[in-house]
C-alpha positions in Angstrom: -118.1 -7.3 -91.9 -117.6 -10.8 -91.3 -118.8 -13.1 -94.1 -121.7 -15.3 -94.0 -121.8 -19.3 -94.1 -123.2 -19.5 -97.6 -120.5 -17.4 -98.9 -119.7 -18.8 -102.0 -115.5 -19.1 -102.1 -113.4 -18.8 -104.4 -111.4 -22.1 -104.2 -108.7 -20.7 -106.7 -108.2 -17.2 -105.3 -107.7 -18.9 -101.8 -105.1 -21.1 -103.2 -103.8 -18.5 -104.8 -103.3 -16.0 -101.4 -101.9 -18.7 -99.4 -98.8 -19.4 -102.0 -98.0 -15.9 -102.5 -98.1 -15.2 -99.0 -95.9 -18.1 -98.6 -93.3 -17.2 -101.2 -93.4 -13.5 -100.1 -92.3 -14.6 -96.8 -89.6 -16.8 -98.5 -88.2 -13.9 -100.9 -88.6 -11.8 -97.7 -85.7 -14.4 -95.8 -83.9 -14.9 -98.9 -84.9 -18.7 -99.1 -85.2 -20.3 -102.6 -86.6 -23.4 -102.1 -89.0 -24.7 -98.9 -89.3 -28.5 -99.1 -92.5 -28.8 -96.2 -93.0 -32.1 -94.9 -96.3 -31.1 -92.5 -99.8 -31.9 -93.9 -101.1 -28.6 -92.9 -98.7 -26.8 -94.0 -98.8 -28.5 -97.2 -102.6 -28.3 -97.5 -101.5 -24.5 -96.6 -99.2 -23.9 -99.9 -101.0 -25.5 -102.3 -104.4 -27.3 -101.6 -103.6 -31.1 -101.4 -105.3 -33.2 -99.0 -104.0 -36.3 -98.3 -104.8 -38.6 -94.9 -103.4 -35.2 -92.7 -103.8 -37.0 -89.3 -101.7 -40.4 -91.1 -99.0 -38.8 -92.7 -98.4 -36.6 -89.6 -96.2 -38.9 -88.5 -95.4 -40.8 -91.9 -93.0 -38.9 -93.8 -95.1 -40.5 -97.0 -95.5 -37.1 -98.9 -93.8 -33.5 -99.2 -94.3 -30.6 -101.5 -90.7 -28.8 -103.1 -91.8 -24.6 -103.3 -89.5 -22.2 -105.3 -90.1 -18.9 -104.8 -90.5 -18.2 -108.2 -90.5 -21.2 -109.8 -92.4 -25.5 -110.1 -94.0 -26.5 -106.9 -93.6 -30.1 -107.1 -95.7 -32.3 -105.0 -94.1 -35.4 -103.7 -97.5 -37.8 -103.0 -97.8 -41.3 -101.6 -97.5 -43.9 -103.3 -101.1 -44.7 -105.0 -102.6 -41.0 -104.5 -101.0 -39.2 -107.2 -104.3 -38.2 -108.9 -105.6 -36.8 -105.6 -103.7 -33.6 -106.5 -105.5 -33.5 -110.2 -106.7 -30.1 -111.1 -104.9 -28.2 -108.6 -103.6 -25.4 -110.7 -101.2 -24.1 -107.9 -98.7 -27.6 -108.0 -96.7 -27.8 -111.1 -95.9 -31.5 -111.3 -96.6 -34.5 -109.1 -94.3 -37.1 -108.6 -94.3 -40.4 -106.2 -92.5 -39.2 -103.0 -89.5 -41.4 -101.5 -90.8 -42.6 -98.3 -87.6 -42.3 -96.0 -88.5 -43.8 -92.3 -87.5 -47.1 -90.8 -91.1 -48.5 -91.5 -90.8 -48.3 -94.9 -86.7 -48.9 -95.1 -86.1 -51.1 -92.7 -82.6 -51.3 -91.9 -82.1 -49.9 -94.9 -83.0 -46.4 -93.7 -79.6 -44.9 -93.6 -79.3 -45.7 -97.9 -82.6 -44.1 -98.3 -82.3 -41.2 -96.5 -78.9 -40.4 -99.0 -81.3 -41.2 -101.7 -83.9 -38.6 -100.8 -81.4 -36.4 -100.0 -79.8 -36.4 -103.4 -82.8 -36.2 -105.2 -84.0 -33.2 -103.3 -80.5 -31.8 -103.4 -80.3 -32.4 -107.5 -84.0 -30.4 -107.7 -82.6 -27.7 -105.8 -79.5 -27.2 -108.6 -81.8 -28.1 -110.8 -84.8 -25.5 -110.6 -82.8 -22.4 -108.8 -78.8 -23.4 -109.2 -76.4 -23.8 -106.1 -76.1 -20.6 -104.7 -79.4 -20.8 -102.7 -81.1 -21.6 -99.1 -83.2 -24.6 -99.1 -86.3 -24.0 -96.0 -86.7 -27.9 -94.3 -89.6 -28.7 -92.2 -89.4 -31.6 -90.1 -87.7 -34.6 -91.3 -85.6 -37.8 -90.0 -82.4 -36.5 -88.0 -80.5 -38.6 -91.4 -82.1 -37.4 -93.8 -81.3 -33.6 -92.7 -77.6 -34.4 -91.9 -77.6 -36.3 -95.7 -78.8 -33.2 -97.3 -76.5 -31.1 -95.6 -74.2 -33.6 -97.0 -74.6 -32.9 -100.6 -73.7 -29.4 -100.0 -77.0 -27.6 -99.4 -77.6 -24.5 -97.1 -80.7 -25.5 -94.9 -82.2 -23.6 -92.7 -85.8 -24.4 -90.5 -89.0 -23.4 -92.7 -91.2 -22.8 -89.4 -90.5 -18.9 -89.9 -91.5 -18.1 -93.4 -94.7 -21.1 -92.9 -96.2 -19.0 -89.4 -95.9 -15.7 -90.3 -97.3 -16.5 -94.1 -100.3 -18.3 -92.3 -100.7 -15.3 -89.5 -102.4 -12.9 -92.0 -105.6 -13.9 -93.7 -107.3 -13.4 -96.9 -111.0 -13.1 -97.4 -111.1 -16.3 -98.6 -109.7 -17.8 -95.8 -111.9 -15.7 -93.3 -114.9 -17.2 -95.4 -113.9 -20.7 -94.6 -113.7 -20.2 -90.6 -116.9 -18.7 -91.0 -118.0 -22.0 -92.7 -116.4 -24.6 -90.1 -117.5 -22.1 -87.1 -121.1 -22.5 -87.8 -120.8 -26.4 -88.5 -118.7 -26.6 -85.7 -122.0 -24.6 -83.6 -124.7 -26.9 -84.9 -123.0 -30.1 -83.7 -122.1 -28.3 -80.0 -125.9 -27.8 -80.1 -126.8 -31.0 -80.8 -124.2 -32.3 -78.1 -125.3 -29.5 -75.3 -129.3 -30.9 -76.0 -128.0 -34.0 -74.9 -125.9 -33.4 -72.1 -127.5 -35.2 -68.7 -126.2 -37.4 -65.9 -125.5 -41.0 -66.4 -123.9 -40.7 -69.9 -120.1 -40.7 -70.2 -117.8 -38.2 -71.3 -116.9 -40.4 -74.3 -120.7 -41.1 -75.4 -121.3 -37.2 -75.3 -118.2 -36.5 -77.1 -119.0 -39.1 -79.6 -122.5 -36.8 -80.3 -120.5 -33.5 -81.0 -117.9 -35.9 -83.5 -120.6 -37.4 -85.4 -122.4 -34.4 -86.0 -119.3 -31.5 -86.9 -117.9 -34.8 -89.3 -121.5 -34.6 -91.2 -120.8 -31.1 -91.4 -117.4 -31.9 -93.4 -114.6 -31.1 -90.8 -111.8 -33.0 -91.2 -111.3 -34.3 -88.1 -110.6 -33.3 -84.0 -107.2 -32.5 -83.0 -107.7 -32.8 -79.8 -110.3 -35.0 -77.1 -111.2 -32.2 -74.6 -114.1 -32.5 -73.1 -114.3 -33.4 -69.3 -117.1 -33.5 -66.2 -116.7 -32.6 -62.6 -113.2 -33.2 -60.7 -111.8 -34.1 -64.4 -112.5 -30.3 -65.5 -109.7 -28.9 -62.9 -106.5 -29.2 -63.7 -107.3 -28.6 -67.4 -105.9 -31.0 -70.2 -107.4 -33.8 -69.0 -108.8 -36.0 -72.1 -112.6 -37.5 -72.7 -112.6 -40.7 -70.7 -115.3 -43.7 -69.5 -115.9 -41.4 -66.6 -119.8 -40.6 -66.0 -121.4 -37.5 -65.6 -122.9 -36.2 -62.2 -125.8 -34.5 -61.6 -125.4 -30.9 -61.3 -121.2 -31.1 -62.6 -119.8 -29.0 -65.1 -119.1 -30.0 -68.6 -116.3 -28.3 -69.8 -115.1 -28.6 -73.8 -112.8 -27.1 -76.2 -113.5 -27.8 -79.4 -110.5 -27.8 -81.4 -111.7 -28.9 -84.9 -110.4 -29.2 -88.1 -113.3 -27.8 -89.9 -114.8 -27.1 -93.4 -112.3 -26.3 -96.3 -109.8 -27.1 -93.8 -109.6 -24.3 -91.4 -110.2 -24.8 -87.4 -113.0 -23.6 -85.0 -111.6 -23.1 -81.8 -113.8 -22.3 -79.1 -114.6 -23.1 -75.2 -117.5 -23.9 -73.3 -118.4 -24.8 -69.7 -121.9 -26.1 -69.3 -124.2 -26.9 -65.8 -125.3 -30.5 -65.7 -128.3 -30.0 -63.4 -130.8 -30.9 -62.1 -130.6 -28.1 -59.6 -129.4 -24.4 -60.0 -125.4 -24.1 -60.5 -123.6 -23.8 -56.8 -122.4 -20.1 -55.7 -118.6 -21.7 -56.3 -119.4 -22.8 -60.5 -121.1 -19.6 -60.8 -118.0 -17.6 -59.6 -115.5 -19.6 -60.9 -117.8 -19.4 -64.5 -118.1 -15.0 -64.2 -114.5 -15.0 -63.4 -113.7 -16.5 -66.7 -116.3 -14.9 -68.5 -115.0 -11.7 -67.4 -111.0 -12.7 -67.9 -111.9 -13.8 -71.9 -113.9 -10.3 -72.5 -111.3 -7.8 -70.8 -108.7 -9.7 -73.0 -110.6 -9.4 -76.2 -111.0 -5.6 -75.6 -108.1 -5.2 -75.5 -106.9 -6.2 -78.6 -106.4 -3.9 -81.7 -104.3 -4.0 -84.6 -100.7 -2.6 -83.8 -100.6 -3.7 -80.7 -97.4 -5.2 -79.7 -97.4 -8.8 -77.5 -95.2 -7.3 -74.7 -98.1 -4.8 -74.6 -100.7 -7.2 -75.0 -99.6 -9.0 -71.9 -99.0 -6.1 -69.8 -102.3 -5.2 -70.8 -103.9 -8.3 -70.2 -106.4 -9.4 -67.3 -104.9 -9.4 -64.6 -104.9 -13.7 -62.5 -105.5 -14.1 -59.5 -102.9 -15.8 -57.5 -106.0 -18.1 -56.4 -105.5 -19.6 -60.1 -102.6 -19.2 -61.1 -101.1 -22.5 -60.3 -103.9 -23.7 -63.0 -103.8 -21.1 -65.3 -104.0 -22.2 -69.1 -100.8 -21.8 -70.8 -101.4 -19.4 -72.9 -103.7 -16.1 -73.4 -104.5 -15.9 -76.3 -103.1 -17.4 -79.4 -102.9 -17.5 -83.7 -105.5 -19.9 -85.4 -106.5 -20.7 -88.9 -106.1 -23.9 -90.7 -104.8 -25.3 -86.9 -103.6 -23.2 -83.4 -100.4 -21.4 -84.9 -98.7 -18.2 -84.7 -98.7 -15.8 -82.4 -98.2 -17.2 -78.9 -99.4 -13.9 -76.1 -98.8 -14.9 -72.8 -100.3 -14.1 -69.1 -97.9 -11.1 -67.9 -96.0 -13.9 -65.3 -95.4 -16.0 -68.4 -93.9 -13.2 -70.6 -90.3 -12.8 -69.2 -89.3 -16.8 -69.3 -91.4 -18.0 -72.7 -92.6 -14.7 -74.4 -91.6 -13.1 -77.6 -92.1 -9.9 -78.8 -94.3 -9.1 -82.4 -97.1 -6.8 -83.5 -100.9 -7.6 -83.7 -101.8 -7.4 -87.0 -105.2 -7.1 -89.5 -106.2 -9.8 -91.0 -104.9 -12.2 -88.1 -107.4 -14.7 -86.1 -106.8 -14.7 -83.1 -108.3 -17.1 -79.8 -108.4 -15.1 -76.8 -108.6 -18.2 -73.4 -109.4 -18.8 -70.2 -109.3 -21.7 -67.3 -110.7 -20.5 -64.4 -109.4 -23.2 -61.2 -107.3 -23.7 -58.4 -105.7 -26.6 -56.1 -108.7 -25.1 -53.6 -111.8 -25.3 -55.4 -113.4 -28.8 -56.9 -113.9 -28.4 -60.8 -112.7 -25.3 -63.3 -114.3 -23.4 -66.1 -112.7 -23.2 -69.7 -114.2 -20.4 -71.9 -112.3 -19.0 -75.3 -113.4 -17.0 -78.2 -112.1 -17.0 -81.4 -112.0 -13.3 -83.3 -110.9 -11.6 -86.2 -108.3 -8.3 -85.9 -109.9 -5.8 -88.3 -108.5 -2.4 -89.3 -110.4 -0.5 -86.1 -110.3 -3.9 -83.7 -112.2 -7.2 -83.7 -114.9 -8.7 -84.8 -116.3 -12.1 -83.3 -116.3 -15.1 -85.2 -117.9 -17.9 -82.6 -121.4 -17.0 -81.3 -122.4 -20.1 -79.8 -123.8 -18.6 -76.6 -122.3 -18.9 -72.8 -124.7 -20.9 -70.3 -127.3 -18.6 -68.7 -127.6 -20.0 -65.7 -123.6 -19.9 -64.5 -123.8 -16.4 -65.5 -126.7 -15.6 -63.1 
């Protein structure tokens, strides 16, 4: 059974999970050392939070794992005590910030400096016969730690398939940012109506899931009428019609960390939904259900997609990219794609327990006017799934 929203969690047992099932994956690849440079990820190993959506793209922090041995933390300069009392990080010591922002034309000498530093730790904590796991950094300061003799090789592997598989714990915390993330789409449905902009309803569902404690929104998807179809298209000044469709994904960074990632498509009104929505909305409804039925623990992906709800050609020129997909602390590993999409991108793998799993639809074509966007999120148990968003699909579209 899933747990409940109150669940108290054990902050220290989470941490715990996630670091062993990081090194395991590690000892598994025969990788000594992962030196991760992505917020998440970090966040992932060992619990710090530090400004994730800023140093996404400032390379102002990064966390050294052995597989055995310290995890250092590497923090910006000024947040050192942000990691205090995280029992899972061994030391904490001011990172070398290594981009041109903070170099200058310098960067080149500082790269060589990080590099030698990191390379130094690496002798220094597991010796020189060793592989050293490198998320991404600057092209230089890769080639400069290559330089000082390291063997690198890309940390995405051991990071995914550690993340995959879930503890209680973590299941606990989407539980958490689920529900928060379904009171503020509520609050934002109750005041859906025409004459209001995407961006002022958007700004309604942001407020509200940010008083809940997420983190933040990864993404700004949430679009009316002709904007719904193709998909992808982002929250604008656009104003809602009467009787359009609202269509939103939410894609937030939730409570404790951990996404909620689920679709809706909701009828504007005044009057009933037109006999095209309605269609368009049961075709989706009934594309996200025969794909979450589908899915059981041992399944592999080739068989998932073979499997899988069948598109209609009608659609397909529109189809969302992926099936289904991986989701915890952000979207992640596994990709399952549509059965047309398997040959050229796909990749073979086995369903497994304990993995969390968003199962999608868009529903819209070049022919018809606006689309539909629905998507569960579930959890693979030992005998199959169990869904984790209830938020309920619009009545009225499925009429």
């Amino acid at each position: 059974m899933l747990p409940t929203e109150d669940m108290a969690i054990d902050q220290v047992a989470l941490r715990a999970y996630r670091l062993g099932r990081l090194r395991s994956e590690m000892a598994d690849r025969e990788i000594g050392v992962c030196v991760l440079t992505d917020p998440v990820n970090i966040r992932y190993a060992c619990g710090a939070r530090n400004m994730q959506i800023f140093t996404a793209r400032n390379p102002a922090r990064y966390l050294f794992v052995t597989v055995e041995g310290p995890v250092i933390l590497f923090e910006l300069t000024g947040a050192l005590h942000l990691a205090d009392g995280l029992e899972t990080i061994t030391e904490v010591r001011p990172a070398t910030t290594a981009s041109f922002v903070a170099a200058g034309e310098a960067i080149a000498e500082v790269e060589r400096a990080w590099a030698a530093k990191i390379a130094s730790l690496v002798r220094e904590t597991v010796g020189t016969d060793t592989t050293v796991g490198l998320e991404r950094v600057n092209a230089g300061a890769a080639l400069a730690l290559a330089a000082e003799g390291v063997r690198i090789v890309d940390a995405q592997a051991p990071v995914e398939r550690a993340r995959a598989v879930k503890g209680p714990e973590e299941i606990a915390c989407q539980i958490a940012s689920m529900r928060a993330t379904e009171h503020a789409m509520k609050v934002m449905e109750a005041e859906i109506r025409p004459g209001l902009t995407e961006n002022e309803l958007w700004s309604v569902f942001h407020q509200h899931v940010i008083a809940k404690g997420a983190d933040y929104i990864e993404t700004r998807l949430l679009s009316s009428g002709g904007n719904t179809n193709p998909w992808f298209q982002e929250t604008s000044d656009k104003v809602i019609g009467a009787n359009e469709l609202v269509a939103f994904d939410t894609d937030v960074v939730g409570c404790h960390g951990y996404y909620a990632d689920y679709s809706r498509t909701f009828h504007v009104g005044p009057d009933a939904p037109s006999a095209e929505q309605r269609a368009l909305y049961r075709i989706a409804h009934e594309q996200v259900h025969h794909n979450m039925e589908i899915i059981e623990p041992g399944l592999t992906f080739s068989e998932y997609s073979k499997r899988a709800w069948d598109l209609p050609e009608r659609f397909a020129a529109h189809r969302y990219y992926l099936s289904s997909h991986g989701v915890g602390m952000t979207g992640e590993y596994p990709y399952l794609y549509h059965a047309q999409d398997y040959v050229p991108f796909g990749y073979d793998g086995v369903i497994e327990t304990g993995m969390t799993l968003c199962v999608e639809s868009f529903i819209g074509g070049p022919d018809t006017s606006e689309g539909v966007k629905l998507e569960q999120q579930i959890l693979v148990t030992d005998t199959g799934t169990e869904l984790m968003s209830l938020y309920p699909f619009d009545a009225s579209l499925l009429e």
